[in-house]
C-alpha positions as CSV (number, residue, x, y, z in Angstrom):
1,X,86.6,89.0,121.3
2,X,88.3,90.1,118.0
3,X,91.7,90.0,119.5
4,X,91.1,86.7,120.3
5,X,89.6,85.7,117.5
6,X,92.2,87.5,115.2
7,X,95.1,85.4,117.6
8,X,93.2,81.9,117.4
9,X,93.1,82.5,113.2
10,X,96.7,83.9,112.8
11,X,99.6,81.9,111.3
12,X,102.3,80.0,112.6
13,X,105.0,82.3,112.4
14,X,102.7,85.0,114.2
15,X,102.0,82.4,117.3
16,X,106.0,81.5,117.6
17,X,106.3,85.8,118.1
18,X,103.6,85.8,120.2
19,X,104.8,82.9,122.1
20,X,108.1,85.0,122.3
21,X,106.5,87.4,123.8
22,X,105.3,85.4,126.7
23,X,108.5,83.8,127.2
24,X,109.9,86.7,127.6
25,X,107.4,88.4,130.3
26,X,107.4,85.1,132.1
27,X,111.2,85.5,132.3
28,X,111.2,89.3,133.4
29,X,108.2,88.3,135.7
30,X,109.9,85.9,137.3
31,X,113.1,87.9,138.0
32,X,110.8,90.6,139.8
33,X,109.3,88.5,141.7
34,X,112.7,86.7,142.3
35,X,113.5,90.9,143.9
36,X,110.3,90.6,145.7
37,X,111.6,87.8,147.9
38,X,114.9,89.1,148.4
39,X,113.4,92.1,149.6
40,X,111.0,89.8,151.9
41,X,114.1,88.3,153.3
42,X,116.3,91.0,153.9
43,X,114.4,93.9,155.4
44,X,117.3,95.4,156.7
45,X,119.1,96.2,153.0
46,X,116.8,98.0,151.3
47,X,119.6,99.6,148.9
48,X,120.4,96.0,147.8
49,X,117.2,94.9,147.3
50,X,116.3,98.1,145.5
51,X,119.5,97.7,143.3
52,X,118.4,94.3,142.5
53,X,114.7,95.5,141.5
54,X,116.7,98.2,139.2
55,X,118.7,95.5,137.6
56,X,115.1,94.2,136.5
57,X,114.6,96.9,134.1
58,X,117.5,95.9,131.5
59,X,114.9,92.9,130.6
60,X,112.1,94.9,131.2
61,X,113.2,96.9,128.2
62,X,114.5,94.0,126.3
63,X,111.1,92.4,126.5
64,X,109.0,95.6,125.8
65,X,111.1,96.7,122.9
66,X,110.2,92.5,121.8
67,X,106.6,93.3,121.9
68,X,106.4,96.7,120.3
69,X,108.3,94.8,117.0
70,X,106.4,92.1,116.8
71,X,103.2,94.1,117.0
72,X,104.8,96.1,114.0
73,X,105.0,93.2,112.3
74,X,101.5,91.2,112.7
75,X,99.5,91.0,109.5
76,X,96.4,90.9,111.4
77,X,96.5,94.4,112.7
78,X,97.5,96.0,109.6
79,X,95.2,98.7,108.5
80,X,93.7,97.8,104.8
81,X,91.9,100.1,102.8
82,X,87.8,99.5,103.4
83,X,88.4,98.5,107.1
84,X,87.2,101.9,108.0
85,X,83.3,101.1,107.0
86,X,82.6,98.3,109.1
87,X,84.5,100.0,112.3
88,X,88.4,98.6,112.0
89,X,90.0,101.9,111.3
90,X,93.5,102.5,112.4
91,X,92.6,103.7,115.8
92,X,90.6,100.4,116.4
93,X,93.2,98.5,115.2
94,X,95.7,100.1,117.1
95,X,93.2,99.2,120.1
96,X,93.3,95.2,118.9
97,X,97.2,94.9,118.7
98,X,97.4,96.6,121.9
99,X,95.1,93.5,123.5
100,X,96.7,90.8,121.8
101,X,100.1,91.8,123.3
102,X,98.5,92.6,126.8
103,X,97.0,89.2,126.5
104,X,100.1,87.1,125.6
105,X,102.5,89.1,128.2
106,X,99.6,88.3,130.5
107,X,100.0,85.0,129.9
108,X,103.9,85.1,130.6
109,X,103.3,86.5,134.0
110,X,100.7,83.7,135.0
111,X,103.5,81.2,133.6
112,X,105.8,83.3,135.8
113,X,103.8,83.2,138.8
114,X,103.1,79.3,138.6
115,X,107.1,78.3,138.2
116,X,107.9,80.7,141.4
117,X,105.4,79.1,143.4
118,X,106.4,75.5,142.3
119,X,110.1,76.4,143.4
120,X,109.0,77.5,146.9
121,X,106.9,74.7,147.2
122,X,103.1,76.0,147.4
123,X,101.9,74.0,145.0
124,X,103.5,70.6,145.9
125,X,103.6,71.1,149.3
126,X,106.8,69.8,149.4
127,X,110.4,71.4,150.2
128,X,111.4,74.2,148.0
129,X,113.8,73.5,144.7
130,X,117.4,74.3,145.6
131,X,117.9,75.9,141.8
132,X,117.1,79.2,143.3
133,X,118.9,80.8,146.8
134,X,116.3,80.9,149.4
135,X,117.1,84.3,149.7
136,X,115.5,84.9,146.7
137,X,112.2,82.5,147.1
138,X,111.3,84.3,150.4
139,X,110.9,80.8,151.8
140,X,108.9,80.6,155.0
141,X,107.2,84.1,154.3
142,X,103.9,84.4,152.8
143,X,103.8,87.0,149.6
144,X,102.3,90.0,149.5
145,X,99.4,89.4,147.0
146,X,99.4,93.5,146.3
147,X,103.1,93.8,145.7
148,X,102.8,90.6,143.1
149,X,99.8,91.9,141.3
150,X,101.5,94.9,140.6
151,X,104.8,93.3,139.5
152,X,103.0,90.7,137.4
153,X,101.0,93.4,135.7
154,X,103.8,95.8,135.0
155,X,104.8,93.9,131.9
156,X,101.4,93.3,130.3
157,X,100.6,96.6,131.2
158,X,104.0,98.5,129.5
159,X,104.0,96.5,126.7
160,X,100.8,97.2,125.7
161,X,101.1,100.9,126.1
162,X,104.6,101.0,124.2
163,X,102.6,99.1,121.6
164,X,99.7,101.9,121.4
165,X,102.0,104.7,121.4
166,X,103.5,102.9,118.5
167,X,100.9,102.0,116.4
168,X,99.0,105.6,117.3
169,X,97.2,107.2,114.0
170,X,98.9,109.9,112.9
171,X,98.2,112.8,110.8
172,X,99.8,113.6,107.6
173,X,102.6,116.5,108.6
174,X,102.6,118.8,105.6
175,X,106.0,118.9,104.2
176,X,107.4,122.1,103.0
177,X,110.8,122.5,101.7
178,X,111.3,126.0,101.5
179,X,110.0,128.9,102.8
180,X,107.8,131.5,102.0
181,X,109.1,133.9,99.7
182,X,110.4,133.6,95.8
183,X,109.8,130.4,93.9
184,X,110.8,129.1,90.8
185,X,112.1,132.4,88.5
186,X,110.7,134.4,91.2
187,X,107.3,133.0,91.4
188,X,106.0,134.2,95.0
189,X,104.4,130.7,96.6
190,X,105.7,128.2,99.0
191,X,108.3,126.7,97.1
192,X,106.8,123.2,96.8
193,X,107.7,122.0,93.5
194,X,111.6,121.6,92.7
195,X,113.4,122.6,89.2
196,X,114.1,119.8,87.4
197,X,117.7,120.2,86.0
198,X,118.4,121.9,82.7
199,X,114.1,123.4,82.7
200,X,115.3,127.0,82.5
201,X,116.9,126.0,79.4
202,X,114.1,124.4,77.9
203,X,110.6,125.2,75.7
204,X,111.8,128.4,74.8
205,X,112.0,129.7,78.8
206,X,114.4,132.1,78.2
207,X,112.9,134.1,74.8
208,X,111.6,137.9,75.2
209,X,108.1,136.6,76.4
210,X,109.0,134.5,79.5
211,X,111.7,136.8,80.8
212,X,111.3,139.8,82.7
213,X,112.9,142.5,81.1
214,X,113.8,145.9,82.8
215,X,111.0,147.7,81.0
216,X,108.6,145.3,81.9
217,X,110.1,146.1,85.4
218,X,109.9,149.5,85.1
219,X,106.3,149.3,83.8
220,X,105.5,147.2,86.9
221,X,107.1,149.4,89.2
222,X,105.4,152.4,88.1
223,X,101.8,150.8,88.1
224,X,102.4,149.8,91.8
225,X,103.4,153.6,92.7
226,X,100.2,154.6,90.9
227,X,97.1,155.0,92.3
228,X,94.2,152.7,91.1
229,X,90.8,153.8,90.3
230,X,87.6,152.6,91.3
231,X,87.2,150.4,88.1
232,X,90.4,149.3,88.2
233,X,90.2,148.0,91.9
234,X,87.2,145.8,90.6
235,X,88.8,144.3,88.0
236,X,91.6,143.5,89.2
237,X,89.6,141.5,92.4
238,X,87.7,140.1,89.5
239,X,91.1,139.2,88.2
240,X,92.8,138.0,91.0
241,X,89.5,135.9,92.4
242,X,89.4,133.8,88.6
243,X,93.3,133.1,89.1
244,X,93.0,132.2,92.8
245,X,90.0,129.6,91.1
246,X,92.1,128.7,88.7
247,X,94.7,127.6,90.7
248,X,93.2,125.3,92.3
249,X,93.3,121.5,90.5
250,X,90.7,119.2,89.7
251,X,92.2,117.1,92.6
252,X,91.6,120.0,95.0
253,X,95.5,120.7,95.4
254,X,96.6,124.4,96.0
255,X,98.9,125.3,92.7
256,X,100.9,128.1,92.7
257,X,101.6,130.5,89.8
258,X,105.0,128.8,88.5
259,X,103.5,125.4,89.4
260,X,100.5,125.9,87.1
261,X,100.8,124.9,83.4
262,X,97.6,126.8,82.1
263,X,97.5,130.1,83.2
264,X,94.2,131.5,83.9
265,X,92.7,133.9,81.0
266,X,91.2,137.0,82.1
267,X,87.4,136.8,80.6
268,X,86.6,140.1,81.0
269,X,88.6,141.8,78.5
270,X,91.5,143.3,80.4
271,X,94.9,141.8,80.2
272,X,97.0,139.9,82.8
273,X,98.9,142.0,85.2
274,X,102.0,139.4,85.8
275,X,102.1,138.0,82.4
276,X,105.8,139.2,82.9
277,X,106.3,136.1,85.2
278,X,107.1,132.7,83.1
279,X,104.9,129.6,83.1
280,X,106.2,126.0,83.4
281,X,106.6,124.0,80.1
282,X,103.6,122.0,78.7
283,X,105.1,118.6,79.7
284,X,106.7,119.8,83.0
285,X,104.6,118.5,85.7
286,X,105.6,119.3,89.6
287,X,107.3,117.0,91.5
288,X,106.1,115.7,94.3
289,X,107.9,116.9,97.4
290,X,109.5,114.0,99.5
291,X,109.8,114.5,103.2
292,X,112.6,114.9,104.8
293,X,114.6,112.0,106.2
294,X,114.8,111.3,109.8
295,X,117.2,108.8,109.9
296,X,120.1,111.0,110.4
297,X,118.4,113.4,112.9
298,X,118.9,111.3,115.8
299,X,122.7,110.6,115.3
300,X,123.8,113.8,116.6
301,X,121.8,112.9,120.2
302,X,122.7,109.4,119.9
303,X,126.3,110.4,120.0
304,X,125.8,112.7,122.8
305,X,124.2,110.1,124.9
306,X,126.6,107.8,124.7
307,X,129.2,110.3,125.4
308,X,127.1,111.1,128.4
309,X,126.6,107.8,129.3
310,X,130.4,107.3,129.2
311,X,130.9,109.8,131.2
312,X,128.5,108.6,133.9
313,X,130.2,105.1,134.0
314,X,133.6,106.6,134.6
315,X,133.5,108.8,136.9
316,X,131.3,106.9,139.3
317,X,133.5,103.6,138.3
318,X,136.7,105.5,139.6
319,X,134.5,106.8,142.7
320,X,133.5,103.0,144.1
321,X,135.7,100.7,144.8
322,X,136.3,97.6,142.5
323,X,133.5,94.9,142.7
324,X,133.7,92.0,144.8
325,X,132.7,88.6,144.8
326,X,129.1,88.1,145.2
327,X,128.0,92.2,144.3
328,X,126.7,93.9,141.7
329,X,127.7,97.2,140.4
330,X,126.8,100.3,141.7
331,X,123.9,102.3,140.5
332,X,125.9,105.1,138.7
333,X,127.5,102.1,137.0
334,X,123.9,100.8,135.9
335,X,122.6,104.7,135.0
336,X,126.0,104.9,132.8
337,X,125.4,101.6,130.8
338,X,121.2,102.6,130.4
339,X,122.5,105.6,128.8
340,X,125.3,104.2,127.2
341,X,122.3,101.8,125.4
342,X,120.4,104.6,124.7
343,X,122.9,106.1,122.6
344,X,123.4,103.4,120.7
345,X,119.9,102.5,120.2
346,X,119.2,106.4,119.3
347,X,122.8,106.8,116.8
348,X,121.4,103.1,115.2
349,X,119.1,104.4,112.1
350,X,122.0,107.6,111.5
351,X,124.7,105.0,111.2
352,X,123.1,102.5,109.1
353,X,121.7,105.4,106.5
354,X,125.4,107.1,106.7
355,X,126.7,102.9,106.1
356,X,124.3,102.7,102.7
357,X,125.8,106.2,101.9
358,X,129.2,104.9,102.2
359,X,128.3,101.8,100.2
360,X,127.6,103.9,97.1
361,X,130.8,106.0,97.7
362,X,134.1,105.9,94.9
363,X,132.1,105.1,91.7
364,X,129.6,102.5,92.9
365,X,128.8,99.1,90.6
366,X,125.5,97.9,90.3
367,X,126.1,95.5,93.5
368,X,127.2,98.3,95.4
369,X,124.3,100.9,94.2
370,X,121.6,98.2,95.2
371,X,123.1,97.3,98.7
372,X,123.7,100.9,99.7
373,X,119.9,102.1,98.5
374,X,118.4,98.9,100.3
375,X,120.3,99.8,103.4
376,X,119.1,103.6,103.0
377,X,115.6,102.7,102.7
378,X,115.4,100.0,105.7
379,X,117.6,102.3,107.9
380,X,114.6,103.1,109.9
381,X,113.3,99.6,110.7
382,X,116.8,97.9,111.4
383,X,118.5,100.7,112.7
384,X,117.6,100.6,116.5
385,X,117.5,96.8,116.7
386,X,121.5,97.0,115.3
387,X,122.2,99.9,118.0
388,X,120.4,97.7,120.9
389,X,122.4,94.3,119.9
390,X,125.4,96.9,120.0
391,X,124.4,97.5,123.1
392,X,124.0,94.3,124.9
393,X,127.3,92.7,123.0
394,X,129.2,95.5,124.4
395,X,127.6,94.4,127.6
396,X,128.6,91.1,127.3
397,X,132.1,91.7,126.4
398,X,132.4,94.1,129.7
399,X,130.9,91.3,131.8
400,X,133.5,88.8,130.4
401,X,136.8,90.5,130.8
402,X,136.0,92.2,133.8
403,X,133.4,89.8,135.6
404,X,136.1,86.9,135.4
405,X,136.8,84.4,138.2
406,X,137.9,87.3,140.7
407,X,134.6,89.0,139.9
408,X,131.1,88.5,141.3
409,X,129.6,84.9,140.9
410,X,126.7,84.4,138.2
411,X,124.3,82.7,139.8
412,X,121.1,81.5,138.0
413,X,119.3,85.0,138.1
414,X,121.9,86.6,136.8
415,X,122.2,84.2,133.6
416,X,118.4,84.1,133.4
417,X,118.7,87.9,132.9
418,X,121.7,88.0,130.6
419,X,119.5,85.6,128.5
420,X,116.5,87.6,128.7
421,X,118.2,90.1,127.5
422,X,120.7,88.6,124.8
423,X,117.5,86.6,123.7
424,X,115.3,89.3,123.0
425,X,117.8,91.6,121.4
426,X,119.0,89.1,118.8
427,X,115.0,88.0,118.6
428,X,114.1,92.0,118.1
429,X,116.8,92.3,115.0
430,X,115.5,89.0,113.5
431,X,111.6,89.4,113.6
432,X,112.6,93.6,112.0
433,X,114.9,91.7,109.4
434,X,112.3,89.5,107.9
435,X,109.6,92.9,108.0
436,X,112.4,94.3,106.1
437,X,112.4,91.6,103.9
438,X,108.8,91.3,103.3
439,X,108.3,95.1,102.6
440,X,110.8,95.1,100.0
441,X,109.2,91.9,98.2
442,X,107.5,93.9,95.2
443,X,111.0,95.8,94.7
444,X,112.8,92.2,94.7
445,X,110.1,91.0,92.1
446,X,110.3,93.8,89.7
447,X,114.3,93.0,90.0
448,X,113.7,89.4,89.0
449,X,110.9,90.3,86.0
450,X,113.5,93.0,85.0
451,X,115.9,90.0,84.5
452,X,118.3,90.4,87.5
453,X,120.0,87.1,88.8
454,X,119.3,86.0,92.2
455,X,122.7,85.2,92.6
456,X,123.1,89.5,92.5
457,X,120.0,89.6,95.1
458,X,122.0,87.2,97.2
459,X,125.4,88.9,96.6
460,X,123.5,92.1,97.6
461,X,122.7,91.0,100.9
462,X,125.9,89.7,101.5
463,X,127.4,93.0,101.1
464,X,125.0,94.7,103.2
465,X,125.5,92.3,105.9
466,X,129.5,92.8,105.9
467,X,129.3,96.5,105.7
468,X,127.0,96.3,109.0
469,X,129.7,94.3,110.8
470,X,132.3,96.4,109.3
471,X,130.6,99.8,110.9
472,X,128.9,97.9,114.2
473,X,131.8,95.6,114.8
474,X,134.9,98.4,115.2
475,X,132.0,100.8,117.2
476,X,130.7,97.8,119.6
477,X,134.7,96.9,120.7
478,X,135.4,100.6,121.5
479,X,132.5,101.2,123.4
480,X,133.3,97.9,125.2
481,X,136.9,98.7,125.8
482,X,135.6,102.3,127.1
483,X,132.9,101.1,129.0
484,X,135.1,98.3,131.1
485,X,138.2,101.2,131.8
486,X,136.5,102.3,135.2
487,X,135.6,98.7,136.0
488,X,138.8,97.1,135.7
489,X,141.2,98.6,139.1
């Protein structure tokens, strides 16, 4: 009932999304069932009905990846700070986006359902609609109500687990950015906090009392060889129990001994064992450690996809014969261009960070600086939509220069998928643009308090946008030309 309620209160812009969505599942519900009758009416090809029911799964994917970005994006599932005490936590909310996109694919597959059965003719009663082959309407055959179920409820059901696995709550991964061993000036810890430059320098750091001399070594050296007695033991416990005490903040946070700017004083009398060991300066406060980015971790397997995918496409496009008129590719063709997508969906976020690095490149201007950061920061969100569009435009360029008027004919499935497909890919980068664009609004206001012209906002974008096409553009036309060698014999 709250998913419903949430999608009967939502805006405008959220229904259209939604409403994508189910256009899309009605489409890719009606292809598979489209498969279902060709199967019906040719028993004795299973290969070709098969291949047809793999060629589903290109807008399977299109429409899934739709779903999972628009439940990204939907206000009313975003988790808000005092949710939590009246039962919307993330998990639940997780739960509620999962249902709202279950219930509008849903809808798209009854939509699906209805328009097949009109073109056959149930519902009329009348003679079936010559838009679609025969073949493919299973005309004359009654449907097998367990085999449509479970078609029609494939979409609903792997968009809404794509969307949970998503939007899943996650812990907080500790970051750590060195390992255990010597800290700051030799400071034995973690290695959280990072030396700000020009500290050693600073505050006096390097005077006889913060720097460990090679008496003070010696001294130290010597009292570790010795043996402690009884007394000694006990005090230094006492000793090393107050400074484990003391190291720990007033916000609960475990400080180490370099990190700390008050150094515990022993209370009992006796003096501080590692008072060799220099303290941070007064005003030096740690810096907070940033997690690593993981834009740039998936290049290296994005590129090796695609190389793999590459592979795939050409030798099993030199091993079959040149398509006919009226087939379809093989299936090693169709397993080559899957992972030929995949690697370019996985290489998108790696090439978009490494195009804002490039941006700020050769003495950067302000215009340059604020392109390259923005494209930096929304490399993550933008990233795999670029790579997928990649994808299905190098697709498209394959399909018109070797698919020509020698090729196999397009009949209406076939451009119903291609604009599944094209459709929810272009739909995908859009709906991820404008999240990009509203995540970055308070950054954009502080620019326009701080007195920056909107004309250098706009200018911004523009160069953003070019150096995409610049990178993207070159990448998507090899891949193309590589992809349609083995095709064109």
């Amino acid at each position: 009932m709250l998913a419903l309620r949430l999608t009967r209160t939502a805006h405008l812009a959220v229904h259209l999304r939604r409403l994508l969505v189910a256009v899309a599942s009605a489409g890719t519900g009606f292809l598979l069932l489209s498969a279902l009758g060709y199967a019906l009416s040719h028993p004795d090809t299973p290969g070709a009905a098969a291949l047809r029911l793999a060629w589903c799964a290109a807008p399977l994917a299109a429409a899934v990846h739709l779903a999972v970005t628009v439940a990204r994006t939907d206000p009313g599932t975003r988790p808000r700070s005092g949710l939590s005490a009246i039962g919307l936590g993330p998990g639940r909310l997780m739960a509620v986006s999962a249902t709202t996109t279950a219930l509008a694919a849903a809808l798209g597959s009854v939509a699906a359902l209805l328009s097949y059965l009109h073109l056959r003719g149930d519902l009329t009663g009348g003679p079936p609609s010559g838009r679609v082959s025969a073949d493919a309407l299973a005309v004359g055959q009654s449907l097998p109500a367990p085999a449509v179920l479970t078609l029609l409820v494939l979409v609903p059901a792997l968009a809404s687990a794509a969307v949970a696995q998503a939007l899943r709550p996650r812990d907080p991964r500790p970051t750590t950015t060195a390992p255990r061993g010597y800290g700051r000036f030799g400071a034995y810890g973690w290695g959280k906090t990072r030396e700000t430059f020009g500290a050693y320098g600073r505050f006096g750091s390097r005077t006889t009392t913060g720097a460990v001399t090679a008496d003070s070594r010696a001294h130290m050296t010597a009292g570790s060889r010795a043996e402690p007695a009884a007394g000694s033991r006990a005090d230094m416990a006492a000793g090393s129990r107050a400074a484990g005490a003391a190291r720990v903040g007033a916000d609960g946070a475990l400080r180490t001994q370099a990190s700390d700017p008050h150094p515990p004083t022993p209370t009992d009398g006796t003096t501080q064992t590692l008072d060799a060991v220099p303290s941070a300066p007064p005003d030096a406060t740690p810096d907070t450690p940033t997690p690593r980015p993981q834009n740039t971790t998936t290049l290296p397997w994005g590129i090796a996809v695609l190389a793999a995918g590459l592979t795939v496409e050409t030798y099993t496009g030199n091993a079959s014969p040149a398509p006919t008129p009226g087939t379809a590719p093989s299936a090693g063709v169709l397993i080559g261009w899957a992972l030929t997508a995949l690697g370019l969906a996985l290489a998108g976020p790696g090439l978009t960070h490494l195009c804002g690095r490039l941006l700020q490149a050769a003495r950067p201007g302000a215009l340059r600086l604020l392109a390259g950061r923005v494209l930096m920061e929304e490399s993550h969100r933008i990233g795999r939509p670029l790579g997928v569009v990649a994808a299905v435009a190098a697709a498209a360029y394959v399909a018109a220069t070797v698919y020509d008027g020698d090729g196999p004919a397009f009949g209406p499935l076939a451009t119903l998928g291609a604009l599944l497909v094209a459709g929810c890919t272009v739909a995908t980068l859009l709906t991820a643009a404008v999240a990009a664009k509203h995540a970055r609004a308070d950054t954009t206001d502080a620019l326009l308090r701080l007195g920056a012209p909107r004309a250098t906002l706009r200018g911004a974008a523009a160069v953003r946008a070019a150096a995409l096409l610049a990178l993207f553009g070159p990448l998507t036309l090899v891949v193309a030309v590589l992809a349609a060698l083995p095709l064109d014999h």
